[in-house]
KOLTITI-880341 format. One record per atom (N, C-alpha, C): residue in one letter; x, y, z. Coordinates in pm, whole numbers, plus 50000, padded with zeros to 5 digits. Layout:
// residues N
aXYZ...
This chain:
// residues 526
x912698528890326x911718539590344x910528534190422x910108540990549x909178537290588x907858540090547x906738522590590x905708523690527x904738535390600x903868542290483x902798550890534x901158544490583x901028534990490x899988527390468x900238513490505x899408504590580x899788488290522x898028481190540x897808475390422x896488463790436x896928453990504x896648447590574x897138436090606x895438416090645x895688415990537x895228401090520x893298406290517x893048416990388x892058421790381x891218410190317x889538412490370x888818399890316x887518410890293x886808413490163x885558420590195x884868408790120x883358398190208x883058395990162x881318398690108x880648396990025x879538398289989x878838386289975x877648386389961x876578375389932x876978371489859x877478356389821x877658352589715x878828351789682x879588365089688x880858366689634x882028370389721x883248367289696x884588367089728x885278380989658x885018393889694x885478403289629x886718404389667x887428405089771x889058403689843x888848394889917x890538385089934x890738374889990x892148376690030x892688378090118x893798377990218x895078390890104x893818403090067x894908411690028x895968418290102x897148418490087x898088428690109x898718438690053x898298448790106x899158457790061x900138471490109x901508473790088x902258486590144x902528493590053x902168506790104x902548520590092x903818528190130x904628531690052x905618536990099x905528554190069x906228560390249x905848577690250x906608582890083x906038587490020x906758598189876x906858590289766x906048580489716x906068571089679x904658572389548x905018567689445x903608566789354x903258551089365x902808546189414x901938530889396x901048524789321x901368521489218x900178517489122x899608503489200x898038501989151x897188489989204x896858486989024x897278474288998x896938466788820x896048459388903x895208451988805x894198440888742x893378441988712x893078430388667x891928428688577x890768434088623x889768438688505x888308439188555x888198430388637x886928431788787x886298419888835x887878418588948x888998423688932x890088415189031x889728418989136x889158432689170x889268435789344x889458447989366x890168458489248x890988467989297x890268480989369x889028483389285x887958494589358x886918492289493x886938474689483x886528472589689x887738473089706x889178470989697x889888475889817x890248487789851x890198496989733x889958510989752x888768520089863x887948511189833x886738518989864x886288513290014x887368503890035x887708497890192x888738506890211x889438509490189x890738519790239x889588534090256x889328537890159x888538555090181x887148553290257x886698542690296x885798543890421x884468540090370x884488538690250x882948534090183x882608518690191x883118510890237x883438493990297x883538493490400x883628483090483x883758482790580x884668467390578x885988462090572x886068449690532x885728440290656x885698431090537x884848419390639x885948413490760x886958417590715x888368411390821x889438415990787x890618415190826x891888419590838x892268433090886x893348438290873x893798457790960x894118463090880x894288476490902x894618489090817x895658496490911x896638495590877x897728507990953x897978517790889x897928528890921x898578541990924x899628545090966x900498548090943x901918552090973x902118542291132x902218529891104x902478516391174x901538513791296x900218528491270x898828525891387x897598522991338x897588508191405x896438504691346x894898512091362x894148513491243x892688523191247x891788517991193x890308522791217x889288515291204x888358528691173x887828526691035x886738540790998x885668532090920x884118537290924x883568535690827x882238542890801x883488552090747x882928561390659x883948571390587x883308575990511x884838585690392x885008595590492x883948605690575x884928615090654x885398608890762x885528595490816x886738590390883x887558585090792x888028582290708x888838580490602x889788588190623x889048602190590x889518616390538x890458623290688x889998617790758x890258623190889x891618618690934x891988604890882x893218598590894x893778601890762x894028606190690x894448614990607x894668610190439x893178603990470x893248593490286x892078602690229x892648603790112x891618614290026x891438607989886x890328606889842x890478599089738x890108609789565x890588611789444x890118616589365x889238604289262x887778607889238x887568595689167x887248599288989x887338589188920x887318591988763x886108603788773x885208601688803x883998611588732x883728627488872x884448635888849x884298645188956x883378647989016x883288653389176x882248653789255x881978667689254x881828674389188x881978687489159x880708696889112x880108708389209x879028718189161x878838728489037x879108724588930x879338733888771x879398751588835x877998749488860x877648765788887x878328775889035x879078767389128x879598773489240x880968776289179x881608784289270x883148785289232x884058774789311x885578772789258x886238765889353x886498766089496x886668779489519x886708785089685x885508771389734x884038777089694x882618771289707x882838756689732x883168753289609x883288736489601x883638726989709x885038735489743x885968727089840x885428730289957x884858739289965x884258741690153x883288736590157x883008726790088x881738721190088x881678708590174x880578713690317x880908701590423x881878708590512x883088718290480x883448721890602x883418731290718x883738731990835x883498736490913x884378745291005x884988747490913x886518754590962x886398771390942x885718772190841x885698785390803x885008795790823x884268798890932x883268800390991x881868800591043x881518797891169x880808793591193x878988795691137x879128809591146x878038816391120x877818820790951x879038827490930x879598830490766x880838824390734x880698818190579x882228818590554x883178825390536x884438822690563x885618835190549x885768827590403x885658830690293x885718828790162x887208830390142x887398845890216x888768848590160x889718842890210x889758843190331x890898832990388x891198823790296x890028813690266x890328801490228x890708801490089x890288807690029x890908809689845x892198815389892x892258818389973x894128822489967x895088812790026x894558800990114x895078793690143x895028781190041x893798779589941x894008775589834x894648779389728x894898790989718x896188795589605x896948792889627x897548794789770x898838788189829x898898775989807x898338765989829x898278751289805x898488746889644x897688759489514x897788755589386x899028758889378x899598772889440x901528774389388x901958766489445x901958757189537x902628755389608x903278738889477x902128735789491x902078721289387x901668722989240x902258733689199x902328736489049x901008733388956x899848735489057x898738736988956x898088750788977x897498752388841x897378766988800x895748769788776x895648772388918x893808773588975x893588788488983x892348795388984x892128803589008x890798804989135x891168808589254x890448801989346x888898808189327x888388816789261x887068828289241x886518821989108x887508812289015x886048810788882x885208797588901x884398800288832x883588788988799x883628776288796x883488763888865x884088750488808x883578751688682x882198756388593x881268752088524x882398758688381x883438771388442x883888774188310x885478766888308x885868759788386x887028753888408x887648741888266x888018736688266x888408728488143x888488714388241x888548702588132x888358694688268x889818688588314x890188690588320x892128690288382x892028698088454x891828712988461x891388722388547x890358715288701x889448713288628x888558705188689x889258691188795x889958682888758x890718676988800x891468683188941x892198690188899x893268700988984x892688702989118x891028709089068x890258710889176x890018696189278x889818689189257x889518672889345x890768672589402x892198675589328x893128675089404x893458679389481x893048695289480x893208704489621x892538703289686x891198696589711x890268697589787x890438686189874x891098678789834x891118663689911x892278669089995x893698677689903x894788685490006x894318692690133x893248701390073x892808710090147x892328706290291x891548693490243x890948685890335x892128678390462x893458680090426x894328671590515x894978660490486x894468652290326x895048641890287x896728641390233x896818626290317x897968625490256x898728615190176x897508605790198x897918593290120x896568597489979x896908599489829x896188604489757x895358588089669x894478588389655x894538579689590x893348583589417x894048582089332x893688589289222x893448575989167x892058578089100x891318561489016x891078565888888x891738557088769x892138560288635x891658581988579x893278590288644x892878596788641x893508610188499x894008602888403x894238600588277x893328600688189x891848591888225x890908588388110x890498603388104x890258613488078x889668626588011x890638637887987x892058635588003x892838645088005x893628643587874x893678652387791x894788657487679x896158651187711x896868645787624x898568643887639x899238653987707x899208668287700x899798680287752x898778680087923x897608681987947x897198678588024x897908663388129x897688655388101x898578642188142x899938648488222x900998650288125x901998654888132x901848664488270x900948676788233x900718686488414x900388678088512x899768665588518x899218659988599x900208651888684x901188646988573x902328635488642x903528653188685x903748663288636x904618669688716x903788674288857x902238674788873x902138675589006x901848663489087x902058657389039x901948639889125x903078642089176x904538646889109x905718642989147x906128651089234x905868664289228x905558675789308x905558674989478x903958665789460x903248660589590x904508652689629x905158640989570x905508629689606x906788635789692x907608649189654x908698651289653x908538656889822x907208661289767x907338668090001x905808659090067x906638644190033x905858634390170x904908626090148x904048632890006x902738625590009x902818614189977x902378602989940x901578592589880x900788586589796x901088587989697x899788585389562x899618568989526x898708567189556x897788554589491x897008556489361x897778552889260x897558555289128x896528540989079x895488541089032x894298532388932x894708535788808x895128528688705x894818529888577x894848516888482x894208514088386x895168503788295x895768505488138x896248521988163x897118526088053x898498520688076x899398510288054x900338509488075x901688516188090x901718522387914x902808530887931x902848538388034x901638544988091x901688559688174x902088552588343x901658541388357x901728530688445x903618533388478x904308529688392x905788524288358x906388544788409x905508548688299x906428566288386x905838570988511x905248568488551x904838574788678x904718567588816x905178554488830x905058545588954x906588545589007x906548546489128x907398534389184x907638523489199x906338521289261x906118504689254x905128497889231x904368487789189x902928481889162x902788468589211x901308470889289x901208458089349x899988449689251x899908438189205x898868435289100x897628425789143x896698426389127x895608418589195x895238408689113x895098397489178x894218385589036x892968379189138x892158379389081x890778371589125x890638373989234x890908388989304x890748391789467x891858392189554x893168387189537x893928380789562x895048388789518x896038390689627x897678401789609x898418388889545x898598393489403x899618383289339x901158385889337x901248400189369x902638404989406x902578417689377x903848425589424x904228437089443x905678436289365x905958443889290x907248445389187x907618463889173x908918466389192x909938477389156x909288478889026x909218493988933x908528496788793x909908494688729x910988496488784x912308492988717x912448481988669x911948472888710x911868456888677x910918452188585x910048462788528x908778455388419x909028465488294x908738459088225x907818469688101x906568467088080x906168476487989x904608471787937x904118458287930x904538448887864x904648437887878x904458428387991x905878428588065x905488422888158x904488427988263x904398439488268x903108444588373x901648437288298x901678436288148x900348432688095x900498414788153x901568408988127x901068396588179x901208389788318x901928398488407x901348398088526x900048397488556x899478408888493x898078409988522x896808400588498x897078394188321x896248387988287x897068370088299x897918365588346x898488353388352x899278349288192x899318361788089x899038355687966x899788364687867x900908362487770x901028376087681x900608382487630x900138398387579x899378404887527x900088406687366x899478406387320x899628413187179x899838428487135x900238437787159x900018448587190x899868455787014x900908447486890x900308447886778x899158448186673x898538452886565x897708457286524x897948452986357x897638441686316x898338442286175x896908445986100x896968452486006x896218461385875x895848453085735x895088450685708x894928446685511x894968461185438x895488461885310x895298470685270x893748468485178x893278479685175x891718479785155x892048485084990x890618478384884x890978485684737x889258493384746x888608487384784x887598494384800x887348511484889x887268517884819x887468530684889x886058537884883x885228530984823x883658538884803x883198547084971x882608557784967x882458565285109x880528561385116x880638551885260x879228549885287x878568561785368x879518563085459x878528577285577x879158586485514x878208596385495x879018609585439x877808617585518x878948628585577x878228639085670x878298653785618x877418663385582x877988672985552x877588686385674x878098697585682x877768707285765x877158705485879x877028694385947x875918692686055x876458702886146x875158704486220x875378717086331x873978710186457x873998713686526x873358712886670x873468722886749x872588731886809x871968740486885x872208738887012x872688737487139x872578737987263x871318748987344x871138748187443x870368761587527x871608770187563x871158782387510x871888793687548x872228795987438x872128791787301x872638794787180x873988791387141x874828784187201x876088779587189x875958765587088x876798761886973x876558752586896x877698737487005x876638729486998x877058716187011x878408713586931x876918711386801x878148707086672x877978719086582x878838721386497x879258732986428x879868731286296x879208729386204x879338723586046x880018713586016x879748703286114x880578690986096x880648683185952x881748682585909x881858671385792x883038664285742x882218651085726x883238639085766x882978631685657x883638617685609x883398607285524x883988598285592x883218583085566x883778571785609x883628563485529x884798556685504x884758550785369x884698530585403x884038525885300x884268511785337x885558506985363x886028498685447x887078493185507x888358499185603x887328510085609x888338521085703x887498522885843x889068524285943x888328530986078x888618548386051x887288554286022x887758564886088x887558570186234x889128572186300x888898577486411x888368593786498x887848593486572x887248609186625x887728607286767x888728617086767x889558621286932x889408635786941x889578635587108x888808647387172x888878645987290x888638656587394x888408651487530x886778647087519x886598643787623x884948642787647x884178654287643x882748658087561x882338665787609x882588674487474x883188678987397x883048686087242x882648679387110x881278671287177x880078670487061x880258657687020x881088649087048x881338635687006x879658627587022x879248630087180x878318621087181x876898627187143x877208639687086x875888642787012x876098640086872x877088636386828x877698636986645x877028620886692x877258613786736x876938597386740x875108601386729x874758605286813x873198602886867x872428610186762x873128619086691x872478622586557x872688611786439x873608606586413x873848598186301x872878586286373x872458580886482x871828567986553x870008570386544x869698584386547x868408583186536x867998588786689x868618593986746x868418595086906x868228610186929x869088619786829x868448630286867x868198639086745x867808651686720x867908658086575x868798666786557x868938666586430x869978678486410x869338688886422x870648699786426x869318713286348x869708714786242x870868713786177x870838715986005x872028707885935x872168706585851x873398696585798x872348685485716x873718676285691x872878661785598x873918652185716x873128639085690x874128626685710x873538614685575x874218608885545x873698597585452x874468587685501x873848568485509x874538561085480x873938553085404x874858547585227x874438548085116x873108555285080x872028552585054x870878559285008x869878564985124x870278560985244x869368563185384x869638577785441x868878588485443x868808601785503x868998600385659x869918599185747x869938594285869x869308604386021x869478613285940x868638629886023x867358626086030x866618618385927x865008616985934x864468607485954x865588596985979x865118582686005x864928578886139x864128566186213x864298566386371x865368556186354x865348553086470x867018544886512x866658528486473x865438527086497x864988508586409x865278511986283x864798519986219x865178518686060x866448518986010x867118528786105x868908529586092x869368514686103x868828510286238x869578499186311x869248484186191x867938488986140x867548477386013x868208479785912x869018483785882x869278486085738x871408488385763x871418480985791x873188478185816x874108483285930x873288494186011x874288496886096x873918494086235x874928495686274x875258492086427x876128497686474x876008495986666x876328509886739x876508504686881x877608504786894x878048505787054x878348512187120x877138515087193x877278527787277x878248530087372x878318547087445x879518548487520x879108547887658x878298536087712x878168533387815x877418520687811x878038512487889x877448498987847x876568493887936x876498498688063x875358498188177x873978505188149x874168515088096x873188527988071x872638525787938x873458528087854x872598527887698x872708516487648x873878504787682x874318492287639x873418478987626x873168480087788x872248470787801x870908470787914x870168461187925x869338463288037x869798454588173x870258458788221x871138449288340x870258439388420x869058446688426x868118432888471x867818420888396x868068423188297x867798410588143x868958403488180x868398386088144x869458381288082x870198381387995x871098371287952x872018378087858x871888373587724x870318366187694x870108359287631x868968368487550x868058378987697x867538389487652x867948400887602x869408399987643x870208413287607x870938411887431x871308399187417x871948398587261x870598399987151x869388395587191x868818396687068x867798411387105x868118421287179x866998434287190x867008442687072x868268440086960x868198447486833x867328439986717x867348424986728x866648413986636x865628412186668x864958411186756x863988402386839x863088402586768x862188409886659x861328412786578x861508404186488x862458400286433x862898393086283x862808381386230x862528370886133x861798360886167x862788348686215x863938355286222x864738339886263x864608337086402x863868346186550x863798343986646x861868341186697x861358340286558x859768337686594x858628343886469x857518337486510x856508339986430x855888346686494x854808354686377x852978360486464x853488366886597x854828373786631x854618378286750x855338374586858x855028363386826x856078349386929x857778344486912x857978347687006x859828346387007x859808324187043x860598327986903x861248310886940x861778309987031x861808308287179x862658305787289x864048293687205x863608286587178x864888277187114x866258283387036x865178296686937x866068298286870x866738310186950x866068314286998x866968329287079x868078317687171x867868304487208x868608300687326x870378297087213x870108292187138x870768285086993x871618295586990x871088310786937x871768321086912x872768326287037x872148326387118x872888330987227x874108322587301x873878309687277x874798299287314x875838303587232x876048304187119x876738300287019x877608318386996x876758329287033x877648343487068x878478342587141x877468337187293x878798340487422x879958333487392x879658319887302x881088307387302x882058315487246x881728321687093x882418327187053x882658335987020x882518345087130x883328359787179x883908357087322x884108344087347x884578342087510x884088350387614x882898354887619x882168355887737x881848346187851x882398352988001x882818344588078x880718351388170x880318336788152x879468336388233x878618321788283x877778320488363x877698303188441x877028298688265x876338310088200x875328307788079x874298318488057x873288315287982x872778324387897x871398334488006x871478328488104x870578329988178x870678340588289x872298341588268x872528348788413x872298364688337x871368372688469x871948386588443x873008393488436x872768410688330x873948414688291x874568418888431x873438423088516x874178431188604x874978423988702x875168411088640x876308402488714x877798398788672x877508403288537x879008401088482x879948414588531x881418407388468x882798423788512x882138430688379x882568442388378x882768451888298x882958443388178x884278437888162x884458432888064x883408422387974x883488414988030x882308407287977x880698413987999x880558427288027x879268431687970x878898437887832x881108445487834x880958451287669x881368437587566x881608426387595x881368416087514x880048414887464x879318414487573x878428410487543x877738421187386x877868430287436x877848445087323x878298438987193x879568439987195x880478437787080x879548426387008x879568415487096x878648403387031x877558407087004x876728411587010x875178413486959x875328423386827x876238433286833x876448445486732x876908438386640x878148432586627x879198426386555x878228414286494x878068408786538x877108398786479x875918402186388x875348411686363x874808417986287x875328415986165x876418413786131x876988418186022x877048434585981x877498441486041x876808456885926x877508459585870x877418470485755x877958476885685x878768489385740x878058495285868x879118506285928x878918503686073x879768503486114x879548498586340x880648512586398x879178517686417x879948531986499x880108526486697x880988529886673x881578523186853x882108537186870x881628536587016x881848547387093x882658545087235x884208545987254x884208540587378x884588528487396x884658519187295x884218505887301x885408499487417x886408505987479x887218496787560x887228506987693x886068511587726x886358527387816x886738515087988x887668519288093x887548510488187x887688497488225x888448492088058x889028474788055x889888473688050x890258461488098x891828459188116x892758454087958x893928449287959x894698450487890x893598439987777x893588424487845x893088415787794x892128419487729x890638426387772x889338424887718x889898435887571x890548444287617x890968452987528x891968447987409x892618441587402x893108433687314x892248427387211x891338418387286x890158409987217x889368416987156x889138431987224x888148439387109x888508444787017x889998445287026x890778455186911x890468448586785x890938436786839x890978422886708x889698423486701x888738423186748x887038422586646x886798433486565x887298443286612x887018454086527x887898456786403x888878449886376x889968452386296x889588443986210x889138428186300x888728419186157x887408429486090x886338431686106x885288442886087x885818451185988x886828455285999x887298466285906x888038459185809x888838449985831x889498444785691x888088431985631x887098432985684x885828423185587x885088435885497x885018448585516x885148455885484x883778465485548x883878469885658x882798471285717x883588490985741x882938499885706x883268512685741x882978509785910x883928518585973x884348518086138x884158534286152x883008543186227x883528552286342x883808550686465x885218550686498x885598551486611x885538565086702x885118563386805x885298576886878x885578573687011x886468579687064x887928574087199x888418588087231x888518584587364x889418597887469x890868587387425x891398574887437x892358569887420x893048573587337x894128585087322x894958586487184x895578572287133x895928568487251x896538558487223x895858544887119x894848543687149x894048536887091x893178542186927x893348551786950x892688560086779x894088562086715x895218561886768x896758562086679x896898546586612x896648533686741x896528524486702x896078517486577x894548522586587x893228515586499x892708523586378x893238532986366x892478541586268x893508549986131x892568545286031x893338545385902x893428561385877x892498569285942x892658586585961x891888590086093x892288602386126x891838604186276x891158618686266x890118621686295x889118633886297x889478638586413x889778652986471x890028657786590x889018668886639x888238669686748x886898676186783x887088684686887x886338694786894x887038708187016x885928712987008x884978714787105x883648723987114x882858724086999x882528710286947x881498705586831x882158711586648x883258714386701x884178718086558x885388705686482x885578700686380x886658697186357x887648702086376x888878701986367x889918711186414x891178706986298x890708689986249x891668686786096x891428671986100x891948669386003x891578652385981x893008643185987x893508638386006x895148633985955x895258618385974x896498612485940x896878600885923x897268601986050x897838589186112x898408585686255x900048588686194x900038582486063x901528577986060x902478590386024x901258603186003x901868612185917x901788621386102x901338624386181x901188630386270x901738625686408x901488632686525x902578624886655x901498626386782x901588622086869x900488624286965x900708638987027x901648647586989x901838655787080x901078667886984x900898665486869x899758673886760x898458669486782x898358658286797x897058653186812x896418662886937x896868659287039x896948667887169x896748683087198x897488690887093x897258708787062x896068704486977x895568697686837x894178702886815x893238696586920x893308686387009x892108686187132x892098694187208x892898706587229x893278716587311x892488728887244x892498726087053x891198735787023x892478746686953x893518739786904x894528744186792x894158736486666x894118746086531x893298742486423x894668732586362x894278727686226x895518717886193x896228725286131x896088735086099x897238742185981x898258751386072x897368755686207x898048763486327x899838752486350x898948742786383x899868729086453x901118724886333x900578728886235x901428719886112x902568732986138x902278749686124x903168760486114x903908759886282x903168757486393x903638752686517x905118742186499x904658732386447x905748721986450x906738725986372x906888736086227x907878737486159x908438748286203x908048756186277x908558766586400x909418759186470x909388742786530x910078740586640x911338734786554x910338729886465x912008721386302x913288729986335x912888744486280x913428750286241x914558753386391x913498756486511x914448760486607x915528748886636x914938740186586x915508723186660x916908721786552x916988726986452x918068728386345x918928738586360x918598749586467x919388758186486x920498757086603x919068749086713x920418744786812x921298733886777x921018722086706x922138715586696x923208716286580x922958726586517x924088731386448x924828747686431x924488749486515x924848762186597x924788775186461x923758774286388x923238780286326x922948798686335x923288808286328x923048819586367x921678824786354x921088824686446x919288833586429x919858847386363x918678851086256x918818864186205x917858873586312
């Protein structure tokens, strides 16, 4: 099959740093292509050298075996690379027609032909089995919906080599599923998909082939027929993964956070949260799955001290957590890793020596009268990064120099070290690779079997099926049911994030029992 795409001996370099070094890579026409590695390997500068936002420092780019030279995304776009990226580029309040003509110049000069073009975008949604409506709202769209839209618009635009960057992280299991039948769709008349992710399994169903990056550097290109999970994980990291999760059984069952009815107000009168109530008991994770965006990160920022409720209780043991500020929370056992580790995580201009003690720094083991022991903050901090394997020259360097990975170390280490009694993590592996993600699983698991109550809250089903001794499911600031992993399947999990209640799902599934007993025993329907 001939190639559509080829890198050939790409180098982007920066001050300082070696971001790509003699990458290669081919594209084949109808083809899904996954790009693996590690945080920090390379994979989003060579992307963002392919879609025109780079400029590399050396090597060629062919297009259907002609070599081209752009720099900028609408020369990118122009040779027919369109890129969809994780966080949409998208106007809430315009409609889709709106969205996508945005920037172009096709549709008339003076006025737009609106209609034309929503009809040539409907055509484009039947055509590739997504189910758009070219006149509503992005703002009332769902975000898979939302998705759909980046996809047609980049179509719309002429692309044909797609390149979609981890585009899984906000979508429902049933969602997912629409996404890989229109990937395959595309693939079947010509296109090209350049798939980002580091979900494996979804990696293994949806590629052809994967090329894997280590330290900047094309370490190879492999058939998906030839790996499993496994071996794709240690390709990537040089190293076997653990992909196991072993459990203590817990005797302590006393409930430290207990939430009752909480509710939250939005503008416009729409509830955030909506009589939320939960328990978390010592030595348990409880998990909270959801897409993004139905109240998760206001249920956190109320229990943290960050924002107010409007009515409900929270307690952890004797502490009113609605009336407390977030030092008094943060003094008195708990801890909290936020769902962004650049933004709320840390201060990226600080070192990393300023960054582990910004929850302590007051306390007397780092100073007197005011005064920070430089010794002892240096002592403490030596002795975190060693052991949480944070990869940095030392304590000195800024955050905003480490990968991803080693910035939510750095997190994990300052929180975790606390000792607390409850460590609400939010996110805690959002954008890491197999490895960093492994290592955090295991901190948090030891955490929970020392007996530390865990809220977890994750778009990853995969990861809240994993880690969590019960799983809370959230839909427009509502619970929707609480359940065991072992007692439930991801494809239930999936209908209540869709905003199906649990008792709906439980009569849903014994609906299908029943049909599923009829066909294979040729049973007569009454």
């Amino acid at each position: 099959m001939a190639n559509v795409l080829e890198m050939k001996n790409i180098y982007k370099i920066f001050p300082g740093v070696v971001a790509n070094a003699d990458v290669n890579l081919e594209v084949r026409k109808g083809e899904v292509h996954t790009l693996l590695g590690e945080n920090g390997a390379g994979k989003s500068t060579l992307m963002n050298c392919l879609c025109g936002l780079y400029r590399p420092t050396s090597g060629d780019i062919y297009i259907d075996g002609k070599q081209v030279e752009f720099s900028s995304a609408k020369g990118a776009m122009a040779m027919g690379i369109g890129m969809v990226h994780q966080h949409f580029m998208l106007i809430p309040t315009m409609t889709v027609t709106e969205n996508i003509l945005i920037g172009s110049k096709d549709y008339g000069a003076i006025r737009l032909d609106l209609k034309t073009a929503a009809n040539k975008i409907a055509a484009l949604a039947e055509q590739y089995h997504m189910n758009i409506d070219p006149n509503a709202k992005v703002g009332d769209l769902s975000v898979g919906a939302r998705q759909r839209v980046e996809i047609i618009k980049a179509l719309f635009r002429g692309a044909r080599i797609l390149i979609l960057d981890e585009p899984t992280a906000v979508l429902t299991p049933q969602e997912t599923a629409e996404l890989f039948l229109m990937i395959r769709s595309l693939t079947k008349n010509g296109f090209s998909v350049l798939f980002i992710s580091h979900k494996l399994n979804e990696v293994k169903e949806i590629s052809d082939r994967v090329t894997v990056l280590r330290q900047g550097r094309t370490f190879g290109t492999y058939d998906i027929g030839e790996c499993d999970a496994c071996d794709l994980a240690r390709l990537m990291v040089g190293r076997d993964i653990n992909f196991t999760i072993e459990r203590k059984e817990q005797g302590d069952t006393r409930g430290i956070l207990t939430i009752e009815n909480l509710s939250l107000d939005c503008e416009g009168g729409k509830k955030t949260l909506d009589e939320v109530s939960l328990t978390v008991h010592a030595g348990e994770i409880l998990g909270i799955a959801g897409v993004d965006g139905n109240g998760q990160s206001e249920l956190v920022e109320c229990l943290t001290g960050l924002r107010k409720a409007g009515s409900g209780k929270a307690s952890f043991r004797n502490m009113d957590l609605l009336s407390s500020s977030t030092r008094t929370i943060m003094s008195n056992g708990v801890s909290h890793i936020p769902q962004d580790r650049q933004k709320t995580g840390l201060v990226m201009q600080m070192t990393l020596a300023e960054n582990i003690i910004l929850q302590d720094y007051y306390r007397p083991a780092f100073g007197k009268g005011g005064m920070i022991s430089r010794r002892s903050v240096e002592e403490y901090s030596d002795r975190l990064i060693h052991d949480f394997g944070v990869k940095t020259p030392g304590r000195e360097e800024l955050a905003q120099n480490l990968s991803g990975g080693n910035q939510q170390k750095v997190i994990i280490a300052r929180e975790i070290s606390r000792k607390p009694e409850l460590l609400i993590a939010m996110h805690p592996t959002r954008g890491l690779d197999v490895g960093a993600i492994e290592y955090i699983h295991k901190k948090i698991m030891e955490e929970r079997d020392a007996g530390t109550g865990v809220l977890l809250v994750s778009t990853e089903i995969e990861e809240i099926m994993k880690l969590s001794d019960r799983v809370a499911v959230m839909y427009e600031g509502r619970v929707m049911g609480i359940v065991r992993p072992a007692e439930t399947t991801v494809q239930e999990l999936g209908l209540m994030m869709g905003g199906m209640r649990q008792g709906d799902v439980n009569c849903r599934a014994d609906q299908q029992a029943v049909a599923d007993e009829i066909l294979q025993n040729d049973i007569p329907a009454e």
